[in-house]
C-alpha positions in Angstrom: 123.1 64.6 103.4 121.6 68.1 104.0 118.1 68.9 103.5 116.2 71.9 101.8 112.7 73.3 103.2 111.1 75.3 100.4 109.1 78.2 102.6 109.2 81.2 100.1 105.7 80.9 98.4 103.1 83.7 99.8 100.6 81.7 101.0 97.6 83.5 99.8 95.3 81.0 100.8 96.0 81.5 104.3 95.1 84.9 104.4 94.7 86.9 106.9 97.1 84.8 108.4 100.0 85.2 106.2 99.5 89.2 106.2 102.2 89.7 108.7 104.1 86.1 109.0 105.9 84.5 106.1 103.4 80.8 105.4 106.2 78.9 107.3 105.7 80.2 110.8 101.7 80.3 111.1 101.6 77.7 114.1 99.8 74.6 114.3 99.2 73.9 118.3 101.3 77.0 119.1 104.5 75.9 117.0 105.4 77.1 114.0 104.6 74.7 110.8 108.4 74.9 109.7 109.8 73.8 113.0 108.1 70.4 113.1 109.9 69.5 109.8 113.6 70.9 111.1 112.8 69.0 114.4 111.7 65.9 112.2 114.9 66.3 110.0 117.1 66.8 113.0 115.7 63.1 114.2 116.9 61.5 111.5 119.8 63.1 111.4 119.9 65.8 108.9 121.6 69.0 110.7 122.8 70.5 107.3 119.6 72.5 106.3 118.7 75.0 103.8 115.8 77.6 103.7 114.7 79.3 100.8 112.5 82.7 101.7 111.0 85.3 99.7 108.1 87.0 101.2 108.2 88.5 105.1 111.6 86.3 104.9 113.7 88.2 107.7 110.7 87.4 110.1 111.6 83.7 109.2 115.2 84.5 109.9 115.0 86.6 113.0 112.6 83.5 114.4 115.0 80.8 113.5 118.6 82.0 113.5 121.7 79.7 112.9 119.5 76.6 114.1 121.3 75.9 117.4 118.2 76.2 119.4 117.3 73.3 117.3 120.5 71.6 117.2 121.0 72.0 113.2 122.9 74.1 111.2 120.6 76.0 108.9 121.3 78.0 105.6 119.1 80.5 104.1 118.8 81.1 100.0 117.1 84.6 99.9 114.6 85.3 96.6 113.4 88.8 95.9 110.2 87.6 94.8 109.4 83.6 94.7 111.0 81.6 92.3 108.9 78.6 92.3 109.7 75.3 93.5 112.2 74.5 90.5 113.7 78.1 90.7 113.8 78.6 94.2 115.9 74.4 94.5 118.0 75.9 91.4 119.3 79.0 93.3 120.1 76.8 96.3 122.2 74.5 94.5 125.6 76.1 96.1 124.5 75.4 99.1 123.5 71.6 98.4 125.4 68.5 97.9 125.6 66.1 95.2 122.3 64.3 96.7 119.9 66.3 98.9 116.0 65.7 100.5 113.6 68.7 99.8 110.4 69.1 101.5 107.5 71.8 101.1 107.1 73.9 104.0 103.6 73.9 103.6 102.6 70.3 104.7 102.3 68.4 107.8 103.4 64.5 108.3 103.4 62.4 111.5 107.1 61.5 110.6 109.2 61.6 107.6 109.0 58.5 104.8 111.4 55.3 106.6 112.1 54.5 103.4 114.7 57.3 102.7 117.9 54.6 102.4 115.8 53.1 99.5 115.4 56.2 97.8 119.1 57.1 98.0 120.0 53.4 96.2 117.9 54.5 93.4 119.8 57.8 92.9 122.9 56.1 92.8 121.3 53.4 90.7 121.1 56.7 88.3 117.8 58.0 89.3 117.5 61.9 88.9 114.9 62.4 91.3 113.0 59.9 93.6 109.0 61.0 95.2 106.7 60.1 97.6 103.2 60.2 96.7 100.2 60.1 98.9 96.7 59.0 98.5 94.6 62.0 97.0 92.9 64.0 99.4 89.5 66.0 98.7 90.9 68.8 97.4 93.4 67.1 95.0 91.2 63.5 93.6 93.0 63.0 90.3 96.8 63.3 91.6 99.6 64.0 90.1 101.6 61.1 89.1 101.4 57.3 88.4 103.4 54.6 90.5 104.9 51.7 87.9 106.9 49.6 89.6 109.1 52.1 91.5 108.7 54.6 88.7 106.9 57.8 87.7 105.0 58.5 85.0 103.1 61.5 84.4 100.6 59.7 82.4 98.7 56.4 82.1 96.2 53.9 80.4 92.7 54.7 81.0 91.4 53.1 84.3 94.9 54.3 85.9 94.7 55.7 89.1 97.1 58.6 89.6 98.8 59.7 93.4 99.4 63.0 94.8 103.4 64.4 95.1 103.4 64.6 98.7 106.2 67.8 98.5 108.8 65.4 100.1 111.7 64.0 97.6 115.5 62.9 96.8 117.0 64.6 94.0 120.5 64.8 92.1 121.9 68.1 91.4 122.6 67.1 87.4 118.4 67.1 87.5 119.0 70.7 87.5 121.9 71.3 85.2 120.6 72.6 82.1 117.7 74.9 83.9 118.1 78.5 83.9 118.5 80.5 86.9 114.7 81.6 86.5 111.8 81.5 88.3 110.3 78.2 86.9 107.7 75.3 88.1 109.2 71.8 88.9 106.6 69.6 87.5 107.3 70.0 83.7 111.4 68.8 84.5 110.0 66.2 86.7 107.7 65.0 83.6 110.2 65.8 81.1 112.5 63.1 82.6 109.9 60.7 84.0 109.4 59.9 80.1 113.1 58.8 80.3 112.1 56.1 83.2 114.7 58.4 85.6 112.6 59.5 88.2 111.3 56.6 91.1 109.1 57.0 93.6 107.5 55.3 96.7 103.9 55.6 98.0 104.2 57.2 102.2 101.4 55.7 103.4 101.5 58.1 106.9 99.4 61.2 108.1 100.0 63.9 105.3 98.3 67.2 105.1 98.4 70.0 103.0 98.5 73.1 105.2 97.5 75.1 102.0 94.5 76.9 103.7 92.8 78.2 106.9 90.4 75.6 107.0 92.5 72.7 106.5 94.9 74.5 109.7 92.0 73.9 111.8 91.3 70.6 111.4 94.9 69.4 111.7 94.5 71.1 115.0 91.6 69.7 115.7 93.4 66.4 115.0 96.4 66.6 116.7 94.6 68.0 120.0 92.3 64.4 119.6 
């Protein structure tokens, strides 16, 4: 199975930081964000990886290379300007299989969900997509999506308490068959087929971050040095 690390957003919110560095390779304990995921895919197995880059992106590819320092094989799909999650995955597709992980380049997690084999079943069960969700953190209370039983749903009863997409999921390539080649926002496809009960989900119950902003970079810092 090969994996997909989405690092082409701008990363405004970690300003000045992401002046001169693509969001990906502002460092957390003196290594760059986007290497603890390839190292993290790598232990699992996963040498087969793809990179999507817009902004700064041939400081990402001069840092990186071919992956051998890492012992991976990486690919890179190149975007002019950001396409969004949904774009950005879409352009990648060639250089994807059938079934592929994706994770956000802009969060940090202890290790990577166990659970991975469980997700694959349910995308060949004829699942389109399959999530982790996280407990809400401060920034995010409401969430995103509801757990049911192993599926999503984008909205609930009253007194239903919604989790947060964690950036980490399975997905099918037919989920992206009748998309454009755009620039276009995941969430409404995601939505669009949770109403059809074919998108499952699991709740990682592990460290999680959101490495969306300079603040947040410190204190998983300060965390990690504890």
């Amino acid at each position: 199975m090969k994996a997909m690390i989405l690092a082409a957003g701008r990363g405004e919110r970690l300003r000045p930081l992401t002046d001169t560095l693509p969001k990906p390779l502002v460092s957390v304990l003196g290594k760059p964000l986007i290497v603890y995921h390839i190292e993290r895919l790598a232990s699992i197995g996963i040498k087969d990886i793809v990179i999507n880059h817009a902004w700064l992106g041939e400081k990402l590819v001069e840092y990186l290379g071919d992956g051998s320092q890492f012992a991976v094989k990486l690919h890179y799909s190149a975007e002019e300007s950001a396409l969004e999650t949904g774009g950005g995955i879409k352009r990648a597709l060639p250089l994807l299989g059938d079934v592929f992980l994706v994770i956000n380049g802009d969060v940090f997690m202890d290790y990577l969900p166990v659970d991975i084999d469980e997700g694959l079943s349910q995308i060949e069960s004829g699942k389109l997509a399959h999530l982790w969700l996280v407990d809400n953190p401060v920034q995010h209370p409401n969430g995103d999506f509801l757990l049911r039983d192993g599926l999503l749903a984008s909205h609930g009863d009253v007194g239903e308490s919604a989790l947060t997409f964690s950036g980490v999921g399975l997905y099918h390539r037919s989920l992206f068959e009748e998309t454009a080649e755009a620039c276009f926002p995941l969430a409404p496809l995601l939505k669009n087929h949770m109403r059809k009960n074919a998108i499952s989900g699991s709740h990682f119950k592990g460290y999680w971050c959101d490495v969306g902003t300079v603040s947040r970079l410190e204190a998983l810092e300060l965390r990690l040095k504890n």
